[in-house]
N, C-alpha and C positions, 0 to 999 in steps of 0.2 A: 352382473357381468359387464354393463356398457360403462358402470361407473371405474369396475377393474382395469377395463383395455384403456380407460382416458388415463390413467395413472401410466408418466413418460416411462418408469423401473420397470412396471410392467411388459409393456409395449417393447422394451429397449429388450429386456430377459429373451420372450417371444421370437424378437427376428433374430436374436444370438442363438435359440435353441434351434430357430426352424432350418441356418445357414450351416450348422454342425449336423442335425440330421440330411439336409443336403449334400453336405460334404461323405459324411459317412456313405450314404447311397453314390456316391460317384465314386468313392474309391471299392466301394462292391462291385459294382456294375464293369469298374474298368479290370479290377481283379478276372472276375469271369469273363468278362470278355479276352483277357488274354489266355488266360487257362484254355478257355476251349476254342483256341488259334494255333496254341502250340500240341493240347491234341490231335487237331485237326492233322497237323501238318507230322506228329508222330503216327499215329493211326495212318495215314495214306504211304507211308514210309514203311511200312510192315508187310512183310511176303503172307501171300495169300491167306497158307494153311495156319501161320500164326496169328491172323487179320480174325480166322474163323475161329481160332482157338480163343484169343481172347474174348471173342464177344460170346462164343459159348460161356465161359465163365462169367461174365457180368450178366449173363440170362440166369443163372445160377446165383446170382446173389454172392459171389467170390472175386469180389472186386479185390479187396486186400488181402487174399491168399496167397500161399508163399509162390505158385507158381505164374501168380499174377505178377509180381515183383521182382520174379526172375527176369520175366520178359521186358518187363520197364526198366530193368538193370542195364539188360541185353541189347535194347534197340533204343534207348532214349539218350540222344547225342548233350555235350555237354552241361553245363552247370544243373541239375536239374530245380533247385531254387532261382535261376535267372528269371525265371518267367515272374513270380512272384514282386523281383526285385524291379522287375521293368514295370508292372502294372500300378507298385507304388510311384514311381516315378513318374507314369503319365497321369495318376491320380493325383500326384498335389499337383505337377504344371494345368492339370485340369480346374482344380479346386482352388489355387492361389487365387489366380484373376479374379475369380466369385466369391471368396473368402473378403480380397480386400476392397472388391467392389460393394458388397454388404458392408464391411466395415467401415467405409469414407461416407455411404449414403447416410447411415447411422449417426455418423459421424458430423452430418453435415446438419442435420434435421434437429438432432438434440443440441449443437454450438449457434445456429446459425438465429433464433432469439436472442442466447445471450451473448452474441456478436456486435445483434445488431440495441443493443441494451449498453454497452462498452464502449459504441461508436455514440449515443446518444447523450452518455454519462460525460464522452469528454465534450461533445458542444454545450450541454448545459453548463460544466465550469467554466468553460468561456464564457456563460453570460445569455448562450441563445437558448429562451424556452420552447421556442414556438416547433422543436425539432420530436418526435416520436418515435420508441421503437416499435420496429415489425412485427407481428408473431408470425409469420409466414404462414405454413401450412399446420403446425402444430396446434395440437388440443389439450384439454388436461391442464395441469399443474404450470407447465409451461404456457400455453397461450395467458392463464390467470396471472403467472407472474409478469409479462407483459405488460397487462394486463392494469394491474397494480403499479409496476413504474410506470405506465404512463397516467396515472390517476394522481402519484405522486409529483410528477409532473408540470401535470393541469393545476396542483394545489401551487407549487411553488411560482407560478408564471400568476394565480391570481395575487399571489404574497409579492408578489416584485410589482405587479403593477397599483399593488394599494400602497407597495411600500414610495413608489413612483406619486402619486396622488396625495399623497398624506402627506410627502415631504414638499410638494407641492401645495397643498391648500395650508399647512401650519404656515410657512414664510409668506400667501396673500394674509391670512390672519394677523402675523406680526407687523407684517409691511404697513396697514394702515395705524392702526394707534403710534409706531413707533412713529411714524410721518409726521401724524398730530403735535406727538411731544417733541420733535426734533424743532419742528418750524414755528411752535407756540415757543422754546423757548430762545431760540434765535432771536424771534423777534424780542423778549422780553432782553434780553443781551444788549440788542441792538435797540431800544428804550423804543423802539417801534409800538409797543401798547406797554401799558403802562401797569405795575401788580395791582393785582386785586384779588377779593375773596371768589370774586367769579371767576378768574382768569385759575387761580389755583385751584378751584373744586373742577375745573375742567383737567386740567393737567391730571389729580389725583384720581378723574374717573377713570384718565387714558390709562394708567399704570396699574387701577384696580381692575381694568380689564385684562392688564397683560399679565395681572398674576392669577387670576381664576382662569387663563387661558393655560398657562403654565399648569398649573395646580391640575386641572383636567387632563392633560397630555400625561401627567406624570401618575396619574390614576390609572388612567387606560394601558399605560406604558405594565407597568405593576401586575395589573389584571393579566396581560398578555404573558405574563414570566411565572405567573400564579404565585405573586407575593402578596396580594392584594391582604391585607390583614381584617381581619373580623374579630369584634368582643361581642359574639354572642350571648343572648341572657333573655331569658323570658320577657317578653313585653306586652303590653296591652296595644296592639295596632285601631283599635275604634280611639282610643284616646291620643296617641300618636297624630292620628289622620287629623281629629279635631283640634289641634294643635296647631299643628301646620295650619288648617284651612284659617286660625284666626288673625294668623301673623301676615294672613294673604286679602285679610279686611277690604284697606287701602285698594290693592289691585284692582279687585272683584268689582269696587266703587267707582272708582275710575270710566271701568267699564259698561257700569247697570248691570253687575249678574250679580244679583240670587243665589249662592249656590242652594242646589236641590242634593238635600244628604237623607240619603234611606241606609241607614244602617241596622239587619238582622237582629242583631244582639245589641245588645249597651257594652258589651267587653268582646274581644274575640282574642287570645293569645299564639302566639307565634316565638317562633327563637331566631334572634335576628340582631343584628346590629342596630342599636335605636339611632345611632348618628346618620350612620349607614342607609339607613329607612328614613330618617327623615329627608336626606337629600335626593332617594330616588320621588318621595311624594314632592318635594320642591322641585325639581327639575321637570315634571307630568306638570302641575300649574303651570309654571314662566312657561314653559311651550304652550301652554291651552291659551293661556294669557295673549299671546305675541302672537301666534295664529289661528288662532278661533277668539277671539276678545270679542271681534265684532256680532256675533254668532248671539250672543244675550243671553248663554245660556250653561248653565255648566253641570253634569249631575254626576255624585257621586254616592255606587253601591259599593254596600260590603253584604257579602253573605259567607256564612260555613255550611259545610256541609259533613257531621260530623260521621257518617259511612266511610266516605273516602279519605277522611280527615285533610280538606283542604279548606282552606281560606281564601277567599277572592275578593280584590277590590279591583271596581271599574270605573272609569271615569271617563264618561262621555262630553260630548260638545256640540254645538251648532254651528261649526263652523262650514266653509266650505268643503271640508273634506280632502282626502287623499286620493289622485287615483292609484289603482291597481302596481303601477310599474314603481313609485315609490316608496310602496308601504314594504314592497317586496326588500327594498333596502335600509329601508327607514331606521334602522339600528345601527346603521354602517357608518365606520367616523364619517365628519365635514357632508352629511347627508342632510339636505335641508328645501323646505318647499316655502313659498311666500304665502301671506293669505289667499292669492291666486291660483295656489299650484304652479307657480313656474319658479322663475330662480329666486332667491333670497335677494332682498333688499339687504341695504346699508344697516339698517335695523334690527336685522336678522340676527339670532346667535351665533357661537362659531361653529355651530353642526356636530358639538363631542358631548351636550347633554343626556341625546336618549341612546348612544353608545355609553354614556357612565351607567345610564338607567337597565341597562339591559346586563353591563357586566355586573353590578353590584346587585341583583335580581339573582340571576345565576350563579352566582358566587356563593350564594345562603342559602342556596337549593330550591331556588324557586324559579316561576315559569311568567313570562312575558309576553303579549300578543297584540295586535294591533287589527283593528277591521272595522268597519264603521257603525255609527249610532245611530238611534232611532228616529233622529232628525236630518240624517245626510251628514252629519260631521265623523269626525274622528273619535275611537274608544280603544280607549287601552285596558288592556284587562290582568292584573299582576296576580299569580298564584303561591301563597306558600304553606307551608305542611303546619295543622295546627297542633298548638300544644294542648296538654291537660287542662281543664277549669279549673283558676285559682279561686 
């Protein structure tokens, strides 16, 4: 029943039937009340011995006898439908006012959300998000739809301010390399340094950066449009992983890690993009690399679980770790922590690798998380549905 009355059709039916049974008893009530006025006033108008004759007969049960109606013939001065006509008359002047007062109230209660839903729709196309509509006093379907545009709302005010932020952090990303190569080759113009293999392997990294910066935008850009393309096919992910981990030799040595590889099985299969999967497992390294390097330590599990049929690879670190307010974004484009936890050094990526890793995760039906290892550092942990044993 309380889920019935929150339904607005309902509620709206309710005060339309209760305002017409309303109306109906006031034009009853106003009916009899005139009938027995102009009674009144025939009755005292009647000479005595017909006064006693009629009511002898309605003592008798001979209200509509013919000699009853002679007398109403006899003494009852004109129209005698007037009375009738007057009590309709004072029955709707009675009943408009409250007719149209229930119908404005109504009126006002079921418009006055989506008023104020109309007044917010046109400040949001001007551009202001920060504006909300009211549900006043409504419940039900109405306060939810409210409800819901203002949720819709709050979505569109975070999409403008990432969209604000992103167009913001890509131009500091451009702005330095393009600086590099602007004033490296000025001066090469201006015979200011002189060519060399060193002067152009710097030039060639500034540009190879502006094109994996590119090439990452134009990933992310895809994913968001859900063009993102996939050539899924059965893969071996243990040999995938070990793959990667040996083209990461160099890095690892650079640094003094070890990697520590515990993997379940000698095979675990999955249906995935192998390009696809290789660059989410390369982008999880260059991050461990860049900030956790110092950390000495890097371990990565696989396990399946073949009940639920998932597959899991984790890979932990000993680095300094994440706190809590980061990891909460840590997916989010241009999101990025130094080996300290505070801002990115010079050094630093351009903050869209674990936004590639998390879209191109999802993208294959698999699941992404981040929380710390069993050293204090950072562990990510990648889920995907296994396949059959080939």
């Amino acid at each position: 029943m309380a889920w019935g009355l929150s339904r607005i059709w309902v509620r709206v039916g309710l005060w339309i039937a209760v305002t017409v049974l309303v109306t109906i008893g006031i034009l009853a009530g106003t009916v009899q009340l005139v009938s027995h006025y102009q009674f009144s006033q025939f009755y005292n108008k009647l000479p005595p011995t017909v006064r006693e004759e009629l009511d002898a007969l309605e003592n008798e049960g001979e209200e509509g006898s013919l000699r009853s109606m002679a007398i109403y013939g006899e003494y009852w001065d004109g129209d005698p439908f007037a009375g009738e006509r007057l009590a309709l008359l004072v029955g709707l002047l009675v009943c408009l006012p409250i007719g149209l007062g229930v119908g404005f109230a109504v009126s006002r209660v079921v418009t006055l959300p989506v008023g104020s839903m109309a007044e917010a729709a046109k400040r949001i196309a001007l551009g202001d998000f920060t504006v909300r509509a009211e549900p006043g006093r409504t419940t039900g379907e109405m306060a939810e739809m409210v409800n819901d545009f203002n949720r819709m709302t709050d979505a569109l005010e975070q999409l403008e301010c990432e969209r604000k932020a992103t167009a913001a952090a890509v131009s500091h990303e451009l702005r330095t390399p393009l600086a590099v190569l602007r004033a490296r080759l000025h001066a090469l113009c201006d015979e200011v340094i002189a060519p060399s293999k060193t002067e152009l392997a710097i030039l060639l990294g500034q540009a190879e950066h502006l094109s994996r910066l590119v090439d990452d935008l134009h990933t992310l850009s895809m994913a968001d449009a859900g063009r993102l393309s996939f050539h899924c096919r059965d893969l071996d992910w243990v040999a995938l992983v070990k793959d990667v981990i040996e083209r990461y030799a160099p890095g690892f040595a650079q640094h003094g890690i070890t990697p520590d590889i515990q993997f379940q099985a000698s095979s675990a299969w999955i249906r995935a993009d192998s390009d696809r999967m290789v660059q989410v497992v390369s982008n999880l390294l260059d991050n461990a690399l860049r900030y956790a390097g110092s950390g000495g330590w890097l371990a990565l599990r696989m396990t399946v679980d073949a009940e639920v049929g998932i597959t899991e690879l984790s890979m932990s670190d000993a680095g300094p770790g994440l706190p809590e307010e980061v990891r909460k974004t840590l997916f989010q484009r241009f999101s990025r922590a130094n080996a300290a936890g505070g801002w990115p050094s010079p050094q630093s990526g351009s903050g869209l690798g674990l936004s590639i890793v998390f879209a191109l995760v999802v993208g294959q039906g698999g699941q992404i998380e981040v929380g710390t290892s069993d050293r204090g550092g950072t562990r990510f942990s990648i889920r995907m549905p296994t396949q059959a044993v080939h």
